[in-house]
Structures are given as structure tokens and as C-alpha cells.
N, C-alpha and C positions, 0 to 999 in steps of 0.2 A: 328765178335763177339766182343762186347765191353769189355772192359776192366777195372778190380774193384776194385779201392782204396780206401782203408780205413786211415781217419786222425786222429793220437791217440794224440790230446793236449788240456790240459784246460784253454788256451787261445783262444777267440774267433778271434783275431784278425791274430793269426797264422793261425787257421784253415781257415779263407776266406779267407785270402794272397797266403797259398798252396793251395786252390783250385782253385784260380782266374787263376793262374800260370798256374796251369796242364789244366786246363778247354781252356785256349786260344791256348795251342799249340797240345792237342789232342782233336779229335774231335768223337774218339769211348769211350768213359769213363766213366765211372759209380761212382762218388764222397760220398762217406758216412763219416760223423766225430763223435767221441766217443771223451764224457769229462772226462772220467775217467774208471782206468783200468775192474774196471764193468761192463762199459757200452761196453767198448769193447769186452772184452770174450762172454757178450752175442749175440753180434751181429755176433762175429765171430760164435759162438753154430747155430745160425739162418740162414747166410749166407754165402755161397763162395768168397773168396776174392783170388785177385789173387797179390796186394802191401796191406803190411802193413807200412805205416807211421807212423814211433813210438818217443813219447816224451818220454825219462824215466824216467820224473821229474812229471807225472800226479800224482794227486789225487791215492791212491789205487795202487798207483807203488811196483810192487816187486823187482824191477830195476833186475841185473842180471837174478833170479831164473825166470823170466815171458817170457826169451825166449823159455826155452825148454816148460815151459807150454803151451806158443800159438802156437808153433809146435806141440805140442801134440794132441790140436786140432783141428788143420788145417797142416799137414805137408807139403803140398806143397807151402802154403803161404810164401812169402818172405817179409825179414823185413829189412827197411831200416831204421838204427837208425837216428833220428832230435834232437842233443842235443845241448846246449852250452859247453859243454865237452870237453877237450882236446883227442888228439891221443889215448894217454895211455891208458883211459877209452874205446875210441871208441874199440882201440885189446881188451879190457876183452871180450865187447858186440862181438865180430866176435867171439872168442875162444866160446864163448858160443851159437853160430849157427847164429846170427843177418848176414845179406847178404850184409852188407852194411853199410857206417854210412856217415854221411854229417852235418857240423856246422850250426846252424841256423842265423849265419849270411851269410852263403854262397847267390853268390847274383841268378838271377833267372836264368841265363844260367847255374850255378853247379849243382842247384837242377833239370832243365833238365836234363842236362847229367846224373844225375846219376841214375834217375828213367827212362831212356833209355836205357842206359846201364843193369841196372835189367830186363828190359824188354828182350833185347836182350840174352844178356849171362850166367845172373840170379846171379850174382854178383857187386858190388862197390866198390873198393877200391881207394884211391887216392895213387897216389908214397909216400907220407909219412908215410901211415898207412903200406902199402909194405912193405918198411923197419921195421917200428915196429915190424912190426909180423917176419919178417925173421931173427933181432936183437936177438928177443927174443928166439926163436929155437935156433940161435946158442948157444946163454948164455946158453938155459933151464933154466932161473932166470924169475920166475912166476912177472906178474907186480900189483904193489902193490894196492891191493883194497880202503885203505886209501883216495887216489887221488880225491874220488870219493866225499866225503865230503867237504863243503864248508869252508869256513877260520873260520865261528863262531861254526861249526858242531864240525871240528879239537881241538877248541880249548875246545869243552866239551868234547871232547874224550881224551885230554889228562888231565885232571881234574881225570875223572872217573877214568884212569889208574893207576895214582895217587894215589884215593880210597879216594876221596871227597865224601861226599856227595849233594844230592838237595841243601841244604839249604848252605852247604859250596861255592858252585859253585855260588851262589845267591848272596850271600856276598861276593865273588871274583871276580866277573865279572858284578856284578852291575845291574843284571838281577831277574825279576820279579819270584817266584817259580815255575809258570803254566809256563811261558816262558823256563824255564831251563826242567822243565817234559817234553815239548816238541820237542825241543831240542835232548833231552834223546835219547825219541824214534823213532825220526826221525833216530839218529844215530845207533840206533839199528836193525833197518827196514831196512836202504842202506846197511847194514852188515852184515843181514841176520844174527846175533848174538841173544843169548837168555838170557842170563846172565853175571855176572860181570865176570867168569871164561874164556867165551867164548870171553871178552873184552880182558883181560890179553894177552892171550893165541893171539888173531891176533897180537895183538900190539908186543908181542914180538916175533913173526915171521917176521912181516916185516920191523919194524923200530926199534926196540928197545926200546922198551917205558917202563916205562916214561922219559922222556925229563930232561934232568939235568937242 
């Protein structure tokens, strides 16, 4: 019975390179690629899969909140997160049901291994993320969602924390208005936040924001 990967990246060049990969060293497999998180839930509504190969950086990303979703609608489907993301990030995606996670620069024998490894055991972790995640239980010190934004993301998040506004943050960092609105919401979206309250409110949970 063949076997059915789905490749969740809106890089094209990713998606041939993962599938050239998988396509030469199995030979029962069934290869489908989604350019955005759209395209994937419908395909998932449409078809059985049995890998999910996930970017959490697509188009239409809910980043965290879209694993329990795509378990919701496939629950036996397994998700192997493909990020350029550190450790940290990779434990939120496992806490949150992801089976797995592996760096996109990892070279083609990791990314074997670990979609064999899913195959077989129906998990992936590396000895690093191990300890993360077993770090972390002892602590019980939740890992900071923060991480997850990029250095230009951070630095409109600490703006906003601040209590800049658009057009402040435009004139402080040198940035176009539409560029800073997006910006905005991008940071808003990885955060899964809805307002300037709900902004506060993380910042000062886990780092103490704002920044002196």
C-alpha cells in the first residue's frame, strides 16, 4: 500500500528538493504539495494522508493554533514540522501535537531519517529537542512564544509595547506605513493576539516588556 505525503511550503524550490529526496529513496509513495495553508486543509478535507510535511512560515499560516486544527481534521495524520526555527520553537510545535520537527537546512540523510523514523515509531525527535522538552518539565517554565518572531518582527513588538504608534514606529525605524501595518499584523497573527491588551499582557508574562 503506498504511502501519502503531503508538502506544506510556498517555496517551490523546497517542495521539488523534498520530493526528489523522498521520491528516490521510496519507491511506494504518493507525493502531493500545498502552497498555502488553504490549499492544504482542503486537500487534507479531500484526501487521506498519512506525513504531513509542514512549513509554519506559509502563506495563511496559523503557526501554532493550525496543529490541533489539522488534527482535527485528520487525526491520525502525522506532522513533521520543516522550519528554519530554532529548538525552542520546534518544543512549542511538539507541546502542541506536531510529531516531529527537523531544520530546513538539515541535509538529505536527516530528513530521511526522520520521516522513517515517523514511519516506523510515528515520532521524531533529535537528542536536542529531548532535553528541551525534558528541561522544560522539570522547570515547568512554559518556553517563550516571543522566539518565534523574527529580529525586525521583535523590534515592532517592542515599539507597540511601548505604545507607538503606525506612524511613530515609521519615523523610528525608517519604515514605509504599509510596511510597518504589516509588520503589525504579521506580529499579531504568530501571537495569535487580538489587541494592544492582549500585546501588554504577553510581553509582560514573559519578558518583561518594555525593554528599558
Amino acid at each position: 500500500m503506498d504511502r501519502k505525503i503531503i508538502i506544506a511550503d510556498d517555496h517551490f524550490v523546497v517542495r521539488l528538493g523534498t520530493t526528489l529526496i523522498l521520491e528516490s529513496h521510496y519507491k511506494d509513495v504518493k507525493i502531493s504539495c500545498a502552497e498555502s495553508y488553504t490549499d492544504l486543509t482542503e486537500q487534507l478535507y479531500a484526501e487521506h494522508f498519512d506525513l504531513l510535511i509542514l512549513d509554519i512560515n506559509m502563506p495563511e499560516s496559523k503557526y501554532l493554533s493550525m496543529i490541533g486544527e489539522l488534527k482535527t481534521i485528520q487525526p491520525s495524520l502525522k506532522i513533521l514540522v520543516f522550519s528554519v526555527y530554532d529548538n525552542d520553537i520546534a518544543v512549542q510545535y511538539i507541546i502542541e501535537g506536531a510529531d516531529g520537527y527537523i531544520n530546513k537546512l538539515s541535509d538529505e540523510n536527516n530528513i530521511l531519517e526522520a520521516v522513517e523514523q515517523i514511519f516506523e515509531t510515528g515520532t521524531y525527535y533529535s537528542q536536542d529537542i529531548v532535553k528541551k522538552l525534558v528541561s522544560s518539565a522539570k522547570k515547568d517554565t512554559p518556553i517563550n512564544p516571543l522566539e518565534i518572531l523574527s529580529e525586525r518582527e521583535k523590534e515592532i513588538f517592542d515599539l507597540l509595547v511601548k505604545g507607538y504608534g503606525n506612524i511613530e514606529i515609521s519615523n523610528e525605524l525608517n519604515l514605509h506605513l504599509s510596511t510597518v501595518s504589516t509588520y503589525k499584523a504579521r506580529v499579531y497573527k504568530k501571537l495569535n493576539i487580538k489587541n494592544a491588551v492582549d500585546l501588554v499582557r504577553l510581553a509582560d508574562k514573559n519578558q518583561g516588556y518594555p525593554k528599558s
